[in-house]
C-alpha positions in Angstrom: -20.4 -0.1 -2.1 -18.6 -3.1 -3.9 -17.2 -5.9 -1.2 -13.8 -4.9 -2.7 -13.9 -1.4 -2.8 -15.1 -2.2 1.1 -12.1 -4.4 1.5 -9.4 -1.6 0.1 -10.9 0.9 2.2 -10.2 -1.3 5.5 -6.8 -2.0 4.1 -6.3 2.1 3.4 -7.4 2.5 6.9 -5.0 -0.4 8.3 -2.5 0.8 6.8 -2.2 4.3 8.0 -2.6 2.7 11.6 0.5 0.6 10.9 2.6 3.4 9.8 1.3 5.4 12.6 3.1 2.7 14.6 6.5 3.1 12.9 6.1 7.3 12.9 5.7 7.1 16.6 8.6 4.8 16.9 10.8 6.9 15.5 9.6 10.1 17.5 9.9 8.1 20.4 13.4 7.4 19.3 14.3 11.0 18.5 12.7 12.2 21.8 14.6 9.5 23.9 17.1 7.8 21.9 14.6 4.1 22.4 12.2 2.4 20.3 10.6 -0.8 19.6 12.8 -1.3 16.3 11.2 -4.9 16.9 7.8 -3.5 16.2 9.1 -1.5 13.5 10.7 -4.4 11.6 7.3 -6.0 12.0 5.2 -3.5 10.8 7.6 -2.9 7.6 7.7 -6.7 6.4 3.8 -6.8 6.7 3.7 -3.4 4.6 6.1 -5.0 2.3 4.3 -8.4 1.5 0.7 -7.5 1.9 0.3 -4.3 -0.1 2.7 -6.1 -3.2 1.1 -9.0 -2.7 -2.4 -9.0 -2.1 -3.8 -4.8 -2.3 -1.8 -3.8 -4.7 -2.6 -6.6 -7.3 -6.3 -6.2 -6.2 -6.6 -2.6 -7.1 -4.7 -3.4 -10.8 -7.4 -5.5 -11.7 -10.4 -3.0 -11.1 -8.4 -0.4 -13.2 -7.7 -2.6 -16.4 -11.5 -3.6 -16.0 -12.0 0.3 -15.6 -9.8 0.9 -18.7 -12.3 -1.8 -20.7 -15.4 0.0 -19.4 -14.6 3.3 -19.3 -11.2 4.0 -20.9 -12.0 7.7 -20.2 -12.2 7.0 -16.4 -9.3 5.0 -16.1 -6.9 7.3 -18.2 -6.4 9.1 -14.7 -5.0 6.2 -13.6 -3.0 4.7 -16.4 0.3 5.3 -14.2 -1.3 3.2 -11.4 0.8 0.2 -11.3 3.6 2.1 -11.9 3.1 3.8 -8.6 2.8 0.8 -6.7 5.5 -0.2 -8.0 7.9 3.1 -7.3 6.0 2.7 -3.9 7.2 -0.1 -3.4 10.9 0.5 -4.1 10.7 3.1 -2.0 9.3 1.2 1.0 11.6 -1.6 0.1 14.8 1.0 -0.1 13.5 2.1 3.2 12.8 -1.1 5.2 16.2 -2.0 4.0 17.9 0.8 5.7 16.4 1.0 8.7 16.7 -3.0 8.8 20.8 -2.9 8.5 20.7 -0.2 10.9 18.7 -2.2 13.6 20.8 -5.5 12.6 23.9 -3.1 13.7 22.2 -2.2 16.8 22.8 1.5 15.7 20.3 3.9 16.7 18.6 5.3 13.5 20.0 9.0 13.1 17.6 11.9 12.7 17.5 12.3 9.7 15.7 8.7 8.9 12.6 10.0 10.5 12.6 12.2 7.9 12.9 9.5 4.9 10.0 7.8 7.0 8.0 11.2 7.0 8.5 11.0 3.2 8.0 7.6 2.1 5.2 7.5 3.9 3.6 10.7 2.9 4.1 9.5 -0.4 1.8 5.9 0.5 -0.8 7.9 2.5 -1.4 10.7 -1.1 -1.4 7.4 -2.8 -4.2 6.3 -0.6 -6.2 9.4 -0.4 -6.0 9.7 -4.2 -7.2 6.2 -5.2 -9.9 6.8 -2.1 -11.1 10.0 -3.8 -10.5 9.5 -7.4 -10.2 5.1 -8.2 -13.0 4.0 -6.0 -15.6 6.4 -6.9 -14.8 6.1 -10.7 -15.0 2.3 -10.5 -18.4 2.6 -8.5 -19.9 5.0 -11.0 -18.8 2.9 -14.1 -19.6 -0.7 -12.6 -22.2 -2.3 -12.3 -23.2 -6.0 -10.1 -21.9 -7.9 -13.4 -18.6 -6.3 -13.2 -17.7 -6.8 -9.7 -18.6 -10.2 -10.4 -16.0 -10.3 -13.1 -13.5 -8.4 -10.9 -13.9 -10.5 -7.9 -13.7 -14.0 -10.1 -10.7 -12.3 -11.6 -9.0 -11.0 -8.2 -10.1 -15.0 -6.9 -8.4 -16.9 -9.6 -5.1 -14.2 -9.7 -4.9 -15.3 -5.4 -5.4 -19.1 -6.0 -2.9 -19.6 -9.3 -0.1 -21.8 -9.0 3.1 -20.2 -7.6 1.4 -17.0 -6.3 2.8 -16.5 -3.2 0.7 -14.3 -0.5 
């Protein structure tokens, strides 16, 4: 398997430990009325910056190489960017609720757990699909040349002036 694909796979796996984290915080809120909202503020800015910044951009590259290689292949994935980016919204949306309602020191109500439920839902189908569909696709249809290309592409897109990580 390609470094990168490697790489996305850990960051898959990171990721649904991380929202693991805020799920149990908010059971642990429903169940007792406490939580580390600290921990849960944490845990949202890094899911905010990392997967805009750095996984999300990673993945768009392998599918516009995917749709020079095999446009066939990547027209399951033609929406892809657009999903990160409604995925993102949401997550922002999210994070920016439950941050005003920490900043008022109000206990999130019940029903917030159940946006979490769904935004997150939503990121972990997101996961499985580019686990089960993307990856394998791009591993079928590259070949060493191409994850060369990908990873001098991915390189130079993390190094450019003004991007931020």
């Amino acid at each position: 398997m390609a470094d990168i694909l490697s790489t996305l796979l850990e960051d898959h796996a990171d990721m649904a430990r991380r929202i693991e984290i805020i799920e149990q915080q908010f059971r642990e809120c429903r169940r007792s009325g406490q939580a580390d909202f600290g921990a849960v503020k944490s845990v949202l800015n890094y899911l905010l910056n990392y997967y805009n910044v750095v996984h999300h951009p990673k993945e768009d590259v392998i599918v516009r190489h995917l749709r020079r290689v095999d446009p066939c292949a990547a027209d399951r994935f033609a929406d892809l960017d657009e999903e990160h980016e409604r995925l993102s919204a949401r997550t922002r949306e999210f994070a920016g609720g439950v941050f005003f309602l920490i900043d008022e020191a109000t206990v999130p109500p019940p029903w917030v757990a159940q946006w979490a439920m769904s935004v997150f839902g939503a990121q972990r189908h997101h996961a499985r699909r580019e686990e089960e569909l993307l990856f394998p696709a791009a591993q079928d249809a590259f070949g060493a040349r191409d994850w060369e290309l990908i990873d001098r592409e991915i390189e130079a897109t993390m190094t450019r002036p003004g991007y931020k990580r």
